[in-house]
C-alpha positions in Angstrom: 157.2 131.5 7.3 155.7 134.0 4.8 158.0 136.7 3.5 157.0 140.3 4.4 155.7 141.2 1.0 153.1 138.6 1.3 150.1 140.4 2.0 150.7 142.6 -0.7 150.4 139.5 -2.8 147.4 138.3 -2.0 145.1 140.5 -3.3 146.0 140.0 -7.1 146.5 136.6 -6.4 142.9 135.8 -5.3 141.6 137.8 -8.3 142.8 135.9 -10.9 141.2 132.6 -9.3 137.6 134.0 -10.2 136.4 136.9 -7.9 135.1 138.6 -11.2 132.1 140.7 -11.4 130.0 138.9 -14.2 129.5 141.4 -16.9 129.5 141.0 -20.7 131.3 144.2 -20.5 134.9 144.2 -23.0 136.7 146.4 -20.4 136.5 142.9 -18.2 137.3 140.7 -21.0 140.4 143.3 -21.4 141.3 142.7 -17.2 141.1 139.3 -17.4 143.8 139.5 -20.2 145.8 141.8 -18.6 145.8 139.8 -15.0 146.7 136.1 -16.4 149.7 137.3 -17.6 150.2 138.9 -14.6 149.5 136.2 -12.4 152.1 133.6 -14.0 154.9 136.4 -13.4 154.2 137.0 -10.0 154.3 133.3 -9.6 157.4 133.3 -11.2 158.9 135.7 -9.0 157.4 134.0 -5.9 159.0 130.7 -7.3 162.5 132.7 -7.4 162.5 134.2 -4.4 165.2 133.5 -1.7 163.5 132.6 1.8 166.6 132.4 3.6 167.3 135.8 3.6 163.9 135.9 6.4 166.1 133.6 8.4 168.6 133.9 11.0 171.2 131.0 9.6 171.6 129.0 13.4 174.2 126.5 11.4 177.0 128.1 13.5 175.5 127.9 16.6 172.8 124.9 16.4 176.1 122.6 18.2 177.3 125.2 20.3 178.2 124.2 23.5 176.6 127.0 25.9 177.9 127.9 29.4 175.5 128.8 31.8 178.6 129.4 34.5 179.2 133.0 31.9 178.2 136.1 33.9 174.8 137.3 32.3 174.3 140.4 30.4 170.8 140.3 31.4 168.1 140.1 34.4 166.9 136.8 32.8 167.8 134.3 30.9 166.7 134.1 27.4 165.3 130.7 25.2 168.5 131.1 23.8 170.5 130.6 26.8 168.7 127.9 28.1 168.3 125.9 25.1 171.1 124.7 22.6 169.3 123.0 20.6 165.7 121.2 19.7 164.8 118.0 18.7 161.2 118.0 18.6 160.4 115.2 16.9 156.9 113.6 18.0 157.4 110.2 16.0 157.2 107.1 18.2 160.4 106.1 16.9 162.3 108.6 17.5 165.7 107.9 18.9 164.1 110.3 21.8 160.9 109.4 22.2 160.4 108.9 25.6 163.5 110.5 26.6 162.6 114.8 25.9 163.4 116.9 28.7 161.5 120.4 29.4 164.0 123.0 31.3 161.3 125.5 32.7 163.3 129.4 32.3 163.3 129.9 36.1 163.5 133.9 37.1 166.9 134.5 37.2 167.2 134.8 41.0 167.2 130.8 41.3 169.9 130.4 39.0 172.3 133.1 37.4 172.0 135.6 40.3 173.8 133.3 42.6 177.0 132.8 40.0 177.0 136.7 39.5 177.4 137.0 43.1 179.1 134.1 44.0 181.4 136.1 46.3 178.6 136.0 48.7 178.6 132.5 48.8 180.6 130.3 51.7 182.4 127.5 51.4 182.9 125.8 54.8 185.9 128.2 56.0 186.5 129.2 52.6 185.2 132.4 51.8 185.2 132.9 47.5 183.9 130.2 45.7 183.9 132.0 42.3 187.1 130.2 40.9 184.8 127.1 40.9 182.6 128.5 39.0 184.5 128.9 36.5 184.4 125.6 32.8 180.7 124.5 33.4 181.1 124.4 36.9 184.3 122.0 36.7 186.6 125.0 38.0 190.1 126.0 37.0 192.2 123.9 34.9 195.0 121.7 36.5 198.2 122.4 34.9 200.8 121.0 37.3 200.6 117.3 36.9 203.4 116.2 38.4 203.5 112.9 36.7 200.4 111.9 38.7 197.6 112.8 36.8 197.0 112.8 32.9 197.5 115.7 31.0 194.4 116.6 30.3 190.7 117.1 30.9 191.9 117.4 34.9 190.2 120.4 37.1 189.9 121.7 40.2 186.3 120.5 41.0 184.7 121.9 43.8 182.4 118.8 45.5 179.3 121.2 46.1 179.4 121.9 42.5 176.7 119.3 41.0 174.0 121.7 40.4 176.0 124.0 38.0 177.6 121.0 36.4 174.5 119.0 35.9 172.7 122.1 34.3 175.6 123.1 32.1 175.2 119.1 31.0 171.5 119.3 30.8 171.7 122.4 27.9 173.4 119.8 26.0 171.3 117.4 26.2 170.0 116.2 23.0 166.4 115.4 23.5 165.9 118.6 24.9 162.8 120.2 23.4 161.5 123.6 23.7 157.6 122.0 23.6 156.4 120.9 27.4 153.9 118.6 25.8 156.4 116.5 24.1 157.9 116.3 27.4 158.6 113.0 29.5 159.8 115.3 32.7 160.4 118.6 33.3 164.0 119.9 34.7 163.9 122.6 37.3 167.8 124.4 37.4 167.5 125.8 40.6 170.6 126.0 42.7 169.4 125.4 45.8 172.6 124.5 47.5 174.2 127.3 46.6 171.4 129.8 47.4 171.7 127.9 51.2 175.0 127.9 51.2 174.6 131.8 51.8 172.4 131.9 54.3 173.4 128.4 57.0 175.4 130.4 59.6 173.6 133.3 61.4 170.3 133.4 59.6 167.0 132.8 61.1 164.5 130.0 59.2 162.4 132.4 57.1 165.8 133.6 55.6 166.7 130.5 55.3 163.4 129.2 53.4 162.4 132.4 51.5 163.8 131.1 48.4 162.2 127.8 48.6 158.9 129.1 49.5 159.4 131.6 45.8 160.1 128.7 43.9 157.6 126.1 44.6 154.8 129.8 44.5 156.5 130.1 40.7 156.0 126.7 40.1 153.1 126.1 40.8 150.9 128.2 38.8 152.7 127.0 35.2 150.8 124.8 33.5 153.6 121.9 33.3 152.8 121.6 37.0 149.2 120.6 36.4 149.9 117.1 34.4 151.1 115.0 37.1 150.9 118.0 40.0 154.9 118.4 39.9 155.2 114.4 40.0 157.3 114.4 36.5 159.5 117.6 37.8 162.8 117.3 39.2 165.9 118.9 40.7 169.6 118.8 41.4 171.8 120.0 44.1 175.4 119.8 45.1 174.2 119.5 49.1 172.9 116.2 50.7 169.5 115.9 50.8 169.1 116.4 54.7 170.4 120.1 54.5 166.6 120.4 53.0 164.6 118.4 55.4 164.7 120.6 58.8 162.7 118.9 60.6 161.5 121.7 63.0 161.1 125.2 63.1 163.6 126.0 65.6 166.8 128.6 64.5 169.7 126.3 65.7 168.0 123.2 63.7 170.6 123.3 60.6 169.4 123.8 56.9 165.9 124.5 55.1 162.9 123.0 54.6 162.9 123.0 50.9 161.8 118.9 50.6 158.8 119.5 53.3 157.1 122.3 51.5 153.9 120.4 50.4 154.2 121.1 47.0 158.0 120.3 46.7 157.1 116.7 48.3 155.9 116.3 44.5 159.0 116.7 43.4 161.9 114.3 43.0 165.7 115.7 43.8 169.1 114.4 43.0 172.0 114.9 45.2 175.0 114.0 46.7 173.5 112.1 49.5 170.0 110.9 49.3 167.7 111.3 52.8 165.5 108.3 53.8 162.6 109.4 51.6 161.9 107.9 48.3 161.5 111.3 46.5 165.5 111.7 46.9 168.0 110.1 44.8 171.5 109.9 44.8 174.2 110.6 42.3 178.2 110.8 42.1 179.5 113.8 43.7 181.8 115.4 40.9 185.8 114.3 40.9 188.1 116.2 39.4 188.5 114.4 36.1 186.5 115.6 33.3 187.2 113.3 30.2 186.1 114.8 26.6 186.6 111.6 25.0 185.7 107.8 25.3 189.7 107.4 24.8 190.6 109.5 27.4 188.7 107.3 29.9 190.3 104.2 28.3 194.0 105.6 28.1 193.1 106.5 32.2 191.8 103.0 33.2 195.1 101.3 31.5 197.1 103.7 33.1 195.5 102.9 36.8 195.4 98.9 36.0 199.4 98.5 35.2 199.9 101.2 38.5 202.3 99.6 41.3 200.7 99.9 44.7 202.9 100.3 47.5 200.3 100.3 50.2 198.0 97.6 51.4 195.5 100.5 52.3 195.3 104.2 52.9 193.0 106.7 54.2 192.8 110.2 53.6 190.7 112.7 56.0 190.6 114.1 59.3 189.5 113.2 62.9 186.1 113.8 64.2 186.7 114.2 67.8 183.0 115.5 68.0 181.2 112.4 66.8 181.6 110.5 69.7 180.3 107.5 67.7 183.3 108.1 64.5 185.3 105.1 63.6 187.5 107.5 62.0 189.5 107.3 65.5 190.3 103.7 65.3 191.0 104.0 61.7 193.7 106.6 62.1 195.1 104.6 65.1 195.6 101.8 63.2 196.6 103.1 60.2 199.3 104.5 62.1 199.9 100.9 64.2 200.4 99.2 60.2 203.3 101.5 59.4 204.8 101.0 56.0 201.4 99.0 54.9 198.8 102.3 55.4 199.3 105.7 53.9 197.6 108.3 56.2 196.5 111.6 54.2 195.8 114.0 57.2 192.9 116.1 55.8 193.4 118.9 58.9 193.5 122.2 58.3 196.6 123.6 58.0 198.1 120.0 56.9 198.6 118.4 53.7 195.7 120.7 50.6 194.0 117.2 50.2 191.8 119.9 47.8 194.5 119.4 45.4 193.5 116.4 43.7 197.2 115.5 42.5 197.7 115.0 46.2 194.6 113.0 46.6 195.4 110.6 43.6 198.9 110.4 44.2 198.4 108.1 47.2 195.4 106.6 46.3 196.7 105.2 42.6 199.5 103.8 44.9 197.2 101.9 47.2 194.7 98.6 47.1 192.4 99.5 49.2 191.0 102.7 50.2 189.0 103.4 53.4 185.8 105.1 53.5 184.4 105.7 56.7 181.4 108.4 57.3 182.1 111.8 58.4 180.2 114.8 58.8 177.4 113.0 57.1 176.9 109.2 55.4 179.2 109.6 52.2 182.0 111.0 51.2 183.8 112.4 47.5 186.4 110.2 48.6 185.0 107.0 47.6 184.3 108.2 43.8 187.9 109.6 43.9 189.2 105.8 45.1 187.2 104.8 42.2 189.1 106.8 39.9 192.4 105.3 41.5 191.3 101.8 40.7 191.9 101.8 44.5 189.3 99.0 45.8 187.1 100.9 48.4 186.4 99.5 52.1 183.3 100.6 53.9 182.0 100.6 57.0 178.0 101.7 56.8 175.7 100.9 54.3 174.7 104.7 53.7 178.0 105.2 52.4 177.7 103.6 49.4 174.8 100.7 48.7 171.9 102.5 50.2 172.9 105.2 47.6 173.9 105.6 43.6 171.6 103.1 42.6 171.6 103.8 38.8 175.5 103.9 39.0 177.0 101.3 41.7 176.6 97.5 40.9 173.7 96.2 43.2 175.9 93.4 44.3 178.3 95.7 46.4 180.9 92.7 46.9 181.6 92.9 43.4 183.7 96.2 43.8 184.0 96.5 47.5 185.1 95.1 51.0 182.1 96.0 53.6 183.3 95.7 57.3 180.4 96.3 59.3 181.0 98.6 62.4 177.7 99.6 63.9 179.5 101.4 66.6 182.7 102.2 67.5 182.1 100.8 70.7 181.8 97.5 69.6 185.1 97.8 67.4 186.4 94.4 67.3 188.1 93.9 63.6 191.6 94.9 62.8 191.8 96.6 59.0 195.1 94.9 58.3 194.4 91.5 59.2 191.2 91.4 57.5 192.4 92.8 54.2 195.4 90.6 53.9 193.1 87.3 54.2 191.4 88.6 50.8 193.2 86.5 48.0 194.9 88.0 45.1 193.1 86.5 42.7 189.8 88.3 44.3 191.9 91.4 44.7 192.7 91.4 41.0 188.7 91.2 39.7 187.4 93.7 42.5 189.7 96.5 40.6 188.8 95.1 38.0 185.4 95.7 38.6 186.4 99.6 40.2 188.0 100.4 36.6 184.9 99.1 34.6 183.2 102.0 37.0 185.2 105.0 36.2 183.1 105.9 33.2 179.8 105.8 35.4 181.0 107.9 38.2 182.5 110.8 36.3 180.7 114.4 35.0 182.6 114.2 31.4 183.0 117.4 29.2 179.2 118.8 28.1 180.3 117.4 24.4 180.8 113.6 26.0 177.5 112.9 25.8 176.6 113.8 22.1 178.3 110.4 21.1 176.0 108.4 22.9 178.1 107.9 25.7 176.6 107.1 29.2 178.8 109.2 32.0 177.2 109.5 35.5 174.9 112.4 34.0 173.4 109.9 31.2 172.4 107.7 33.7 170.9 110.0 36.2 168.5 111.0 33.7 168.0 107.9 32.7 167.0 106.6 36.4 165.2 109.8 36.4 163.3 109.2 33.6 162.4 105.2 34.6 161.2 106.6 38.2 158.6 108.9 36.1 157.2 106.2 34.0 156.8 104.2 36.8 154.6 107.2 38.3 152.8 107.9 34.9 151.9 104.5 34.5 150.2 104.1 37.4 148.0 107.0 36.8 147.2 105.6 33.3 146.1 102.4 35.5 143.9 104.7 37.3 146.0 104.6 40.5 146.7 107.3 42.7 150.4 108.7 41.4 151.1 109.9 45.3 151.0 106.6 46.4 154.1 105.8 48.4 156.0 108.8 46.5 157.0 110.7 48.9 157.4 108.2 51.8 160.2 107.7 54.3 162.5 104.5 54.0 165.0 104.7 57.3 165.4 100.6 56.1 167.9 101.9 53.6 170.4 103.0 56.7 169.9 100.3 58.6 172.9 97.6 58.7 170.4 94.7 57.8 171.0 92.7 55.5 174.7 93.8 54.6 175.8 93.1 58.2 176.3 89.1 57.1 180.0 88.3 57.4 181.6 88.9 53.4 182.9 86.1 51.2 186.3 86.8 50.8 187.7 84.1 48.6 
């Protein structure tokens, strides 16, 4: 950077390097004299002079950890909200070559707005979901343990919270850079569940899509979109995939049509619950724990492995009388029939706050095995708050689990998991009790085994986690993120079509075959 003054230099500068009139005249001779002198003094001075006083000294703030949950001062946010830091550097061996994310500065309706006004926002039958909001999106601090949980780094973590958190996680990311061309994919932080989550009871479609159709119209016309066409761009939200694939456009069909705008079919999206097309992906839903250190996570997995479980199994949730095809029926019955070997958590309203996770984890640390049937959709928070237990989960449907999390669930599901196929609850011909007992201790002891070595996979850990290399479920979203976009960039350095098969529907994924073979159990 050149100091103010440095126009005013030039001139005398250049003169003494030979832009002389030629003239056998003395009063030259007598300049010349007069400007060498002058030349080496300004140099001098030059040499002396203290830069850093042009500079804004970023020392202080270069490992900041910024919040994009504070309320903004602004309409928009700035480059210095969005970016914490940049590591732009091109060499091919970098430590983060191949690994530089781009976050595009979105107007501020798509993001900030929706925190400023999060009163507006519903939660179910909740109506303010503000307190949420609040520590990166990880919500208020727990502070009554109750000898359950550890005492720290515990919150009250709202399960439609991903977006926020992942974004407050992605401005710490260090191979962010502030240079698109440097990029290997582009982020795109807008919170789509929350900007549904207004608008899903009593608004017609348009309302419903307006903000969908705004973003992929802004989108579109930056030149990031033009490399791969959107193919390299992604986004994350704390809904399941299906609340954006309306398949129709009549009112009482539920959700938006976010993921069937044609331009958004570029795009991949990371959620709670992945649909049936290839575009979607899905990742942990947040639990409450929140570790801001490696040993946090180790001190929690010791404490879950020497734990004392008093039930066989447990289930915690509520009926759902309106699925006429829910096994959640015949698990509560059952449950019930086992007595002192099942711990029943009734999730109604008005019964036991199973939103309180010391509840939650205070009968599932006490458990071995934790059931996981589907409920108002395929998966459930449940299953990654089992995980946390070290409480071995049991499911029922391959959409809960294995057709799902593949860059954080061991692709051989029997290695952390007891799968009792129930196709439906017609054909209900199993009792939970028997089938669980006939699973030998010594099989018990390595499948929680295998749930503790998971922990560290399946949780959002503080925004600072990260910065010691450690992969949390965030680290290896991006990294499955980032594989899935090579894969598509190589094939259109091979010349191939990158659309090919991108965006195409898989419904094999929820389909029972080939996990519907009877289980191994020794």
């Amino acid at each position: 950077m050149r100091p103010k003054n440095y126009s005013q230099m030039e001139k005398p500068i250049s003169i003494a390097t030979g832009k002389f009139r030629t003239s056998n005249n003395n009063n030259n001779h007598n300049n010349v004299w007069f400007v060498v002198p002058l030349f080496f003094i300004l140099c001098f001075v030059l040499l002396c002079f203290d830069y850093s006083a042009l500079f804004t000294d970023t020392d202080e703030t270069a490992f900041s950890i910024p919040d994009v949950t504070q309320k903004s001062t602004s309409s928009e946010f700035s480059k210095d909200d969005n970016f914490s830091r940049f590591l732009d550097d091109p060499s091919p061996d970098s430590s983060c070559s191949g690994r530089y994310i781009y976050v595009h500065e979105l107007p501020y309706r798509f993001n900030g707005e929706l925190l400023d006004n999060c009163f507006k926002i519903t939660r179910g039958t909740e109506k303010d979901i503000c307190p949420y909001i609040e520590n990166y999106g990880f919500g208020p601090v727990i502070k009554n343990y109750e000898n359950v949980l550890s005492k720290q780094s515990w919150f009250t973590t709202n399960q439609f919270m991903l977006e926020v958190i992942f974004h407050n996680k992605m401005m710490n990311y260090r191979c962010l850079t502030n240079d698109s061309s440097l990029a290997s994919a582009v982020f795109v932080p807008f919170y789509a569940g929350l900007d549904m989550s207004r608008y899903l009871w009593g608004f017609n479609i348009s309302v419903r899509d307006s903000s969908s159709h705004e973003l992929m119209d802004w989108l579109v016309v930056q030149k990031e979109w033009g490399r791969m066409s959107g193919r390299d761009h992604f986004l994350v939200t704390g809904r399941i995939s299906w609340d954006f694939r309306r398949q129709t456009d009549n009112e009482s069909d539920w959700g938006s049509k976010l993921r069937f705008l044609p331009e958004s079919r570029n795009m991949s999206m990371l959620s709670i619950e992945s649909s049936s097309w290839k575009n979607d992906y899905a990742i942990p839903y947040p639990t409450c724990f929140h570790p801001r250190s490696v040993d946090e996570v180790v001190e929690w997995q010791e404490l879950m492995r020497s734990q004392k479980r008093e039930y066989l199994f447990t289930f915690a949730g509520a009926p759902r009388p309106e699925y006429k095809d829910s096994v959640r029926g015949k698990i509560i019955d059952e449950c019930l029939e086992s007595k002192k070997q099942c711990y029943l958590l009734d999730c109604n309203y008005g019964n036991v706050n199973c939103d309180n996770p010391v509840n939650v984890m205070k009968v599932f640390r006490n458990s071995v095995f934790c059931l996981q049937p589907p409920g108002d959709s395929y998966t459930r928070r449940s299953m990654f708050d089992s995980i946390l237990a070290g409480c071995i989960p049991v499911f029922f449907h391959p959409g809960t689990a294995y057709a799902q999390y593949k860059w954080h669930l061991p692709k051989n599901h029997s290695s952390y998991s007891v799968y009792l196929p129930v196709k439906d609850v017609k054909e209900w011909n199993i009792k939970i009790k028997e089938r669980l007992i006939e699973i030998p201790a010594e099989r018990v002891v390595r499948l929680r085994e295998e749930v503790l070595r998971l922990i560290p996979k399946v949780v959002y850990a503080d925004p600072k986690y990260g910065l010691d290399g450690n992969e949390d479920a965030f680290e290896l979203a991006v990294k499955g993120m980032l594989e899935r976009i090579e894969e598509v960039r190589e094939m259109m350095r091979q010349g191939k079509d990158g659309s090919d098969g991108f965006d195409d529907r898989d419904d094999y994924k929820y389909t029972f075959s080939p996990y519907e073979e009877p289980q191994v159990l020794a």
